[in-house]
N, C-alpha and C positions, 0 to 999 in steps of 0.2 A: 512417554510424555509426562513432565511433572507439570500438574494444571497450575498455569499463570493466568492472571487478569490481562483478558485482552485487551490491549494498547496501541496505539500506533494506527496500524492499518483497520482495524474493526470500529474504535472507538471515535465516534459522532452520532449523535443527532435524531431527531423524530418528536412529532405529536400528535399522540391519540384519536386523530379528528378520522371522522366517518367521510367527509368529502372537502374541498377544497372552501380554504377560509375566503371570508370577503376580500381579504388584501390581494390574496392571488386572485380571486374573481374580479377586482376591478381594472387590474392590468391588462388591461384590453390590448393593445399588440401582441402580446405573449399568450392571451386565451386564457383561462384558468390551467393554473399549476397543482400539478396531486399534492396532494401532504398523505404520509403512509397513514398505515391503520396497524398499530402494536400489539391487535389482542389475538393475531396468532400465535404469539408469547405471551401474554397477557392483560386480561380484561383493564387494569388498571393497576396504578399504584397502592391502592389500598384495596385491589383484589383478594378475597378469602384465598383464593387459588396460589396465588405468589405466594399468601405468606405462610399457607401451609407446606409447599414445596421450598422456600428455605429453613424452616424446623425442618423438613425432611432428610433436606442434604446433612443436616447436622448432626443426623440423630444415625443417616446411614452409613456414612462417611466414618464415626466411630464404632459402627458396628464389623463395617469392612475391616479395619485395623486391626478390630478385636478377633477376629476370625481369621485373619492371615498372618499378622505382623508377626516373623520370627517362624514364618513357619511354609516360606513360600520353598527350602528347599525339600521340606518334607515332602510337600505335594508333589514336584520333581522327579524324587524319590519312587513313588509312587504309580505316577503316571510311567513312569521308565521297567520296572516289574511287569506290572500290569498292560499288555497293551491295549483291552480294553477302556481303560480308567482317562477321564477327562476331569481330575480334581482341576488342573492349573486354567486350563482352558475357560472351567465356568468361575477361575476367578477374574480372569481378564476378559471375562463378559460383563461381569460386575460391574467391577473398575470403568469399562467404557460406557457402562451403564450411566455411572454417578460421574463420568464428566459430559455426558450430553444431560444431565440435569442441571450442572453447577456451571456451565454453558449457557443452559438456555435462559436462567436467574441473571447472570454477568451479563449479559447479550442486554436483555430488557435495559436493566439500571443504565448501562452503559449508551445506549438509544436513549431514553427517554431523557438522561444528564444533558446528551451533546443537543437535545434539542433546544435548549434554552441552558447555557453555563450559568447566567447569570440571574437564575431562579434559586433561591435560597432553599427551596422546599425542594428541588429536585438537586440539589448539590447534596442537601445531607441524603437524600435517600439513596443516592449513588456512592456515596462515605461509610454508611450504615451498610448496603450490600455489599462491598471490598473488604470491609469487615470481618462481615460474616463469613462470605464465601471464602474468606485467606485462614480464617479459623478453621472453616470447615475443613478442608482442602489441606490443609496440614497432616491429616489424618493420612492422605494419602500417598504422603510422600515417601515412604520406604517401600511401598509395591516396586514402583518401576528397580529403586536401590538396589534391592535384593535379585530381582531378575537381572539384574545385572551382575550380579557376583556367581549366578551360576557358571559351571561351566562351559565354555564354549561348544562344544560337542554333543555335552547333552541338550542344549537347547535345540541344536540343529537337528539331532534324531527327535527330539519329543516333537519339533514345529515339520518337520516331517511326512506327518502322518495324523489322522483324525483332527476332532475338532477342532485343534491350537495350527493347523495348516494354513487356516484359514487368516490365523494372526500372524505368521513368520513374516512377512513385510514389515510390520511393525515391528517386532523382537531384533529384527535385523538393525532398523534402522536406531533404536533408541540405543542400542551398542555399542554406537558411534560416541556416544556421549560417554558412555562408561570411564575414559580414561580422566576426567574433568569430574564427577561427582566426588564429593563428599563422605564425609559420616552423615549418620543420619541425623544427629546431634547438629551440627555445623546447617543441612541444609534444611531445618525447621528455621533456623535462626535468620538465614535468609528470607527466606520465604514469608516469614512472618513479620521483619524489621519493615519488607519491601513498602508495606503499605502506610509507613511513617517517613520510608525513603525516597527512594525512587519514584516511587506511585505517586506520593505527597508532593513531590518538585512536577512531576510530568501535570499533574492539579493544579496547580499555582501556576505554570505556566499557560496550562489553556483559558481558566479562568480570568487571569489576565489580558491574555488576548481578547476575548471574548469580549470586554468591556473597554477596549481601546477606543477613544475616538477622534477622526482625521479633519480636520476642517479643511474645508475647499470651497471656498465664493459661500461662505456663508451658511454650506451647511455641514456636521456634524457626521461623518460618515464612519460604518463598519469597517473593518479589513477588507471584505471579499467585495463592496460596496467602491471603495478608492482604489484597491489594486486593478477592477477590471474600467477604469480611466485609464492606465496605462494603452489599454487599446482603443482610446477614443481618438475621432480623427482630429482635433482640436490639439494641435501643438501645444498651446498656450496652457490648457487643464492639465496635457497629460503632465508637462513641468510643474505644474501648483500641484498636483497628484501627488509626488514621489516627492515634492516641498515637506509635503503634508505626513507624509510616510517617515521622512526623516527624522522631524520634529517632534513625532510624538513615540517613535521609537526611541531619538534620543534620552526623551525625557525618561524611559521607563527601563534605560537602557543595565542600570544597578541591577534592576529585578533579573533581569534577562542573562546578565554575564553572571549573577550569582547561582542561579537557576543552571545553569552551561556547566560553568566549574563545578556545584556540587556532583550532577550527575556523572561527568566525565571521571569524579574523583572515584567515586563512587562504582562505575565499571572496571576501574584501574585496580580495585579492593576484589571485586568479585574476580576477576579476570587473574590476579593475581596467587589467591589461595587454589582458583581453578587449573592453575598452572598451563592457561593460555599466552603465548610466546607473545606473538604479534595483537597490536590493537584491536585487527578484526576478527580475528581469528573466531569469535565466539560468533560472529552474525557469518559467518563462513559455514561452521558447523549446522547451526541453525538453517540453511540455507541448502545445505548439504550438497554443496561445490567445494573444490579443490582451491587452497589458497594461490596455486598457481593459475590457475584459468583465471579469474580474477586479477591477475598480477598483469597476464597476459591481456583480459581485455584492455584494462586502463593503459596501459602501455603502448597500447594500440592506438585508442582512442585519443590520446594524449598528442601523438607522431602527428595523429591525424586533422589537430586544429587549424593548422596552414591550409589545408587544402578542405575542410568544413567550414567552421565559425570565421573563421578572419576571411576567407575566398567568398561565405557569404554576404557578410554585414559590411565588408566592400561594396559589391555588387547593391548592395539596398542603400548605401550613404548615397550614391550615383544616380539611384532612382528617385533621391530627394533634390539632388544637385549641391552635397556634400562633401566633402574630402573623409569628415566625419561625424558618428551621428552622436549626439549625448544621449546618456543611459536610458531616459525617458520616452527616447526613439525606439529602442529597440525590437518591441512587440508593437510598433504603430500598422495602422492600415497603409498599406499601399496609397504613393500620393492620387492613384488614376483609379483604385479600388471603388468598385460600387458599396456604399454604406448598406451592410443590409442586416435585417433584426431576422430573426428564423421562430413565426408563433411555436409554442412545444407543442402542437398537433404535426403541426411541419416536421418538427425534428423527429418525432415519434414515427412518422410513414418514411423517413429516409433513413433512416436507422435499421428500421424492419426491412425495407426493402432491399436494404445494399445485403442484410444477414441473410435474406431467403433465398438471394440470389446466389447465392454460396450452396446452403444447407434449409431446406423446409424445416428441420427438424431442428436445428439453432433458433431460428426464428419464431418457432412455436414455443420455445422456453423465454425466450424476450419476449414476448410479448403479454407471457404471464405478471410480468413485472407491471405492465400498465392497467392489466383490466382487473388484479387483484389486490391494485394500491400498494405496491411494493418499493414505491418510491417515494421522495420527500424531495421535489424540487424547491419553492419558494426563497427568498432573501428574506430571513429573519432576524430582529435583535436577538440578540444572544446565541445565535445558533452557529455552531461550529463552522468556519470558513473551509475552503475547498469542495474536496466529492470522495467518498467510498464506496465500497459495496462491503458489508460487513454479513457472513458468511451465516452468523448464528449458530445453530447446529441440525445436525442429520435431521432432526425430527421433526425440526420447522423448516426454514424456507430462508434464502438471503433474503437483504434491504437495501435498498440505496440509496445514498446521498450525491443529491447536486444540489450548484446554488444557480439556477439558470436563469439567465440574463436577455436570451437571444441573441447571440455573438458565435459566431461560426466557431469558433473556438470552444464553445459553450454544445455545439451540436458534436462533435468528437469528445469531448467529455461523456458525455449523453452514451455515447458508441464505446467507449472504454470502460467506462465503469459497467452497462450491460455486458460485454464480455466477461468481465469478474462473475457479477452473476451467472450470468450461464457455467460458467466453468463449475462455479462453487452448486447449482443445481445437480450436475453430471456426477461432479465428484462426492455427493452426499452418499449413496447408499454403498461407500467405505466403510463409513460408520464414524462416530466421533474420533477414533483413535488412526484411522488415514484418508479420512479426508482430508485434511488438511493438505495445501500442498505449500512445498520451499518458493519465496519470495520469487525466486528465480523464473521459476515454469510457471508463478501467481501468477506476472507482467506480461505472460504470453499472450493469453485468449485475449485480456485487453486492449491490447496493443493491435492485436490481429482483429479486432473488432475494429480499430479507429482505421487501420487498410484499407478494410473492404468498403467501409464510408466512403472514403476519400477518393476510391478508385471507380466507385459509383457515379461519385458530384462529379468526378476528372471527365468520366464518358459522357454527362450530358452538356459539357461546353461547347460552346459556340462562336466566341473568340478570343481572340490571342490575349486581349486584355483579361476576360475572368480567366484563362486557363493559367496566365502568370500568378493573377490573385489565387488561384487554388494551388496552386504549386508551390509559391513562395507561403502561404500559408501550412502548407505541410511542410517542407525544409522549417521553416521554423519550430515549429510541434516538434522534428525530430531532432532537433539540435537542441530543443529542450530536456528535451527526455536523452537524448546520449548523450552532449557534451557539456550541459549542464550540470546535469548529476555526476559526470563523470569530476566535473570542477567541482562540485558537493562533498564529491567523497576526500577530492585531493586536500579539502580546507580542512574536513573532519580528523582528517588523517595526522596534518601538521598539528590541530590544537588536541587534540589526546595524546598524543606525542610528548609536545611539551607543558601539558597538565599534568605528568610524570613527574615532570622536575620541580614543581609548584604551581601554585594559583597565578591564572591568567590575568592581568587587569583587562576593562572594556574594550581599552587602546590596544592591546597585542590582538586580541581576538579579531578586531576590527581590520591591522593590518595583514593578519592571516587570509581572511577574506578576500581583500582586495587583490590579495598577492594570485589570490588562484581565478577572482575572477576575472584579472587583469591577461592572465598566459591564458585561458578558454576564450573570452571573446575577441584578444585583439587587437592591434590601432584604428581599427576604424571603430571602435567603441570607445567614447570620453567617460570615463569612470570618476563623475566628479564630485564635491561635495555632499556628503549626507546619504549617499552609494554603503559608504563604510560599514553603516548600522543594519542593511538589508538582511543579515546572517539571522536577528534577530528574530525576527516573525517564522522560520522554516521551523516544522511543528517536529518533520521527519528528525532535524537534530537530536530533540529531546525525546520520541517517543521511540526511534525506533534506529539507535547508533549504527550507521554504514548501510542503512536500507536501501540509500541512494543508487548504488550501482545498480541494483536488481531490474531498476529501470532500462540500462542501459545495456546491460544483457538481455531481456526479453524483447528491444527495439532490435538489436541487432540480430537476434535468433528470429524473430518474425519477417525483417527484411530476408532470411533466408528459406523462410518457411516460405514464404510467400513465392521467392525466385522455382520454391520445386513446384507450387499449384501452378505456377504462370505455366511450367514446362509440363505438366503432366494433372488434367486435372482429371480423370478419369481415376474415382475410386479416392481422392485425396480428403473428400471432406468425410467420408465413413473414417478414413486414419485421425483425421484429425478431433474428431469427437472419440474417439478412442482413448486416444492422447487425454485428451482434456478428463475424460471419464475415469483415468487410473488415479488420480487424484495423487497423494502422497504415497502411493503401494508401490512405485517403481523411480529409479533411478531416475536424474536426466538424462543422462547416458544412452539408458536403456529406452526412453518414451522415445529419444530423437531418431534412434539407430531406423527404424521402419523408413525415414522421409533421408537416410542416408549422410546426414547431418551430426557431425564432432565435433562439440564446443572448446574438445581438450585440444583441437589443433588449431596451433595461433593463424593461421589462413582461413580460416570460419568467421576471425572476426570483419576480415577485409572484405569478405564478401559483403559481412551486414554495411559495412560504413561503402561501401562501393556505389548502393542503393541511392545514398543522401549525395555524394560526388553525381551520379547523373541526371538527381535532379535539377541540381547548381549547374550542371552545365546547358540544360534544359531552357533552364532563365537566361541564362548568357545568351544563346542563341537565337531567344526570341530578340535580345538587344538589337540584334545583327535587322 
């Protein structure tokens, strides 16, 4: 692993507070909302403790250099004579050492930034840590280099046997990468440019968002504030909604396609000297799935729009008394739906209960999340829109972010990001260098946390009307996360493609868009005016290129996970925290084989999308 600044999926949000601010205390339907508490990383921003732990990393991180650089094959060497001898072992103790420190420094700045983008005092101190920590971290970039130039053989016999046993998961996997690195010359240059490049566009990009604002009847709204009007049952808003959304994306729309093409250019440079083939190919490796499983999901998923997204959003124009619905319908409530708010007390006991009912032991790690302020619900200015669960490192603890509203949509949120945590709890004592797990097996636990919700609320219905509301409320959720993202990937795909050939104007990018969101949802979807510009706000584009799919695999491996508990649940939740607990130290290949499950056989995917066909036919039949 060569330490990067986590992005993407880690980075948002948090403030310091000991207990819940008066704004979330006077939301009285919702109850008081936690805000986290940071100083299990640290006391503050101008904590002694922080700022002696980054001189630390700086001063250790050159000291590691100075004691191995140029001489990891000696140790090699050495340990292979000797079979006593554990020189390489206690230097990849080291190394794991000083990334769960330059982790848990990154982690903070990166929390305390997303909690308010639009604090001038918290932008530079998250400016100043990327800084430091890409200086620092520079140091360490020809450890893994050099393990990688060993030979193959001897790594196998040294990780073999004694203490470095213990690390062959990881030697194995960072291997993978060896035909894609560099000199070492080349990849300082990366690493160090990144934080004037890359890093500097994904900044300008959130910080912008961050300060957008939507009018609608007169008042002046956030992102996460007017997008969740899209689920209001007020036809008439949820169209001023995505008016709103239009208008001020369009306005901002330069920043955005500038933003888009730089990055895109910019991976097409890295990718290029890496001498990666295909667009993806780099979030593939990262990922560490087969460009073909991947080729073969979407492929699938693709086949399968007829009989998913167009078979649904049929069926829901009918329930409106439609032919067809326009864009702003798309996520509405049911016209016969009960409007109902879920206080976060509420959503906390169904959350907990649907996990315990599964696993005690799942559920006693969720529910650390709530009694030891581990979370950051509220709607804030400035605070990062969406939800994470951002991992931190081994020696501390996850965090998570939601922006909770009381929207039954907003309670599977709640349920999804808690599985990240649990997972990323389990998979902690890997250690910094395999916990970590590939995006792919990330979207599992979460995914399979919003299930077991789902399948909870499912069993305490009572009539056919909330059973359709729960039902078509999850076909939707899943049709977001598979064929949406699968449409995510297919757009990302087209405009890196042709960023190849040159710079994109607003207008291309815009019809790229349409063109994928046009073949995913359908005819009974009107894709109309000011639709175009929607590309704009998805954060996934810019932080984190082709992450989209992973979505859509972890739906679809859970839809099959779940088919083996339905069939056999004796013994499946001990496999299944299993699984979750190997973190990044095994294959997916290998975590899936116990539940009998090959993602590399294109008939794996048909099972997962099989799941979402029965529930569409579910709702047909209530028609009837």
């Amino acid at each position: 692993m060569i330490f990067s600044l986590p992005f993407g999926l880690f980075e948002v949000v948090a403030r310091a507070a000991a207990a819940p601010t008066a704004a979330s205390e006077s939301d009285a339907p919702l109850g008081p909302l936690p805000e986290w508490v940071l100083a299990d990383l640290y006391p503050s921003m101008d904590s002694p403790l922080y700022a002696r732990d980054l001189e630390r990393a700086a001063v250790e991180c050159k000291a590691f250099a100075a004691a191995y650089r140029g001489k990891i094959g000696e140790l090699a060497a050495a340990d292979r004579k000797d079979s006593n001898s554990a020189l390489l072992a206690q230097a990849v103790e080291r190394y794991e050492a000083l990334e769960d420190l330059l982790g848990r420094i990154t982690s903070y700045a990166s929390l305390v930034y997303y909690g308010d983008t639009t604090d001038p005092a918290r932008a530079k101190f998250f400016g100043d840590a990327q800084e430091k920590i890409t200086a620092a971290s520079t140091h360490l970039l020809f450890f893994q280099l050099e393990l990688n130039r060993l030979d193959d053989a001897l790594v196998a016999a040294l990780a073999a046997r004694g203490a470095l046993a213990h690390y062959r998961p990881w030697l194995e996997d960072i291997r993978k990468e060896k035909p894609y690195e560099l000199s070492d010359e080349a990849e300082r240059l990366f690493h160090e440019k990144a934080v004037t490049g890359s890093s500097a566009f994904s900044r300008l990009f959130d910080e912008t968002i961050a300060t957008l604002r939507f009018k609608v009847r007169d008042k002046d709204l956030g992102l996460e504030e007017v997008l969740n009007l899209l689920q209001d049952r007020d036809g008439a808003l949820r169209k001023e909604a995505v008016e709103a959304i239009a208008a001020t994306l369009q306005q901002n729309l330069r920043t955005f396609g500038l933003v888009t093409n730089v990055l895109a250019k910019d991976k097409e440079i890295s990718d290029r000297w890496r001498g990666f083939i295909d667009v993806a190919d780099s979030r593939h490796l990262a990922n560490r799935v087969e460009r073909e499983v991947v080729d073969a999901l979407v492929a699938t998923v693709r086949a399968a729009y007829p009989r998913l997204s167009h078979r649904y959003y049929r069926l829901k124009a009918k329930w409106f008394g439609k032919d067809v619905l326009d864009y702003w319908d798309r996520n509405a409530p049911l016209p016969d739906a009960e409007t109902r708010s879920f206080a976060w007390a509420e959503a906390r006991d169904m959350v907990l209960g649907a996990y315990a009912a599964f696993s005690p032991d799942m559920a006693a790690i969720a529910r650390r999340f709530f009694d030891r302020n581990w979370i950051d619900a509220p709607v804030r200015p400035g605070k990062a829109p969406g939800a994470f669960a951002h991992p931190t490192v081994p020696s501390a603890h996850p965090y998570i972010l939601v922006n909770y509203q009381g929207k039954p949509r907003d309670v599977m949120t709640l349920a999804h990001e808690l599985g990240h945590g649990v997972h990323q709890v389990l998979a902690a004592p890997n250690g910094a260098l395999m916990a970590p797990t590939p995006l792919t097996l990330a979207e599992t636990a979460s995914v399979f946390g919003e299930m077991l919700t789902f399948k909870a609320l499912l069993a305490k219905t009572s009539s056919v009307a909330e059973r359709r509301m729960l039902l078509a409320g999850k076909v939707e959720d899943m049709l977001n996360t598979v064929v949406r993202q699968i449409a995510f990937y297919t757009f990302e795909r087209k405009l890196h493609l042709e960023r190849r050939e040159g710079e994109l104007t607003t207008d291309r990018i815009c019809a790229l868009w349409m063109s994928a969101q046009s073949e995913s949802l359908g005819p009974s979807i009107r894709l109309g005016p000011g639709y175009e510009t929607f590309w704009a706000y998805i954060p996934h584009f810019i932080h984190s290129p082709f992450y989209v799919y992973a979505y859509a695999f972890g739906d679809c491996l859970v839809n099959s996970l779940y088919g083996v508990y339905e069939g056999a649940r004796e013994g499946f939740a001990e496999r299944y925290l299993a699984m979750l607990s190997a973190g990044g130290s095994k294959h997916y290949s290998e975590l899936l084989a116990p539940f009998g499950l090959d993602a590399r056989d294109p008939s794996f995917w048909h099972i997962g999308l099989k799941v979402i066909e029965t529930m569409i036919g579910e709702l047909e039949r209530l028609e009837c």
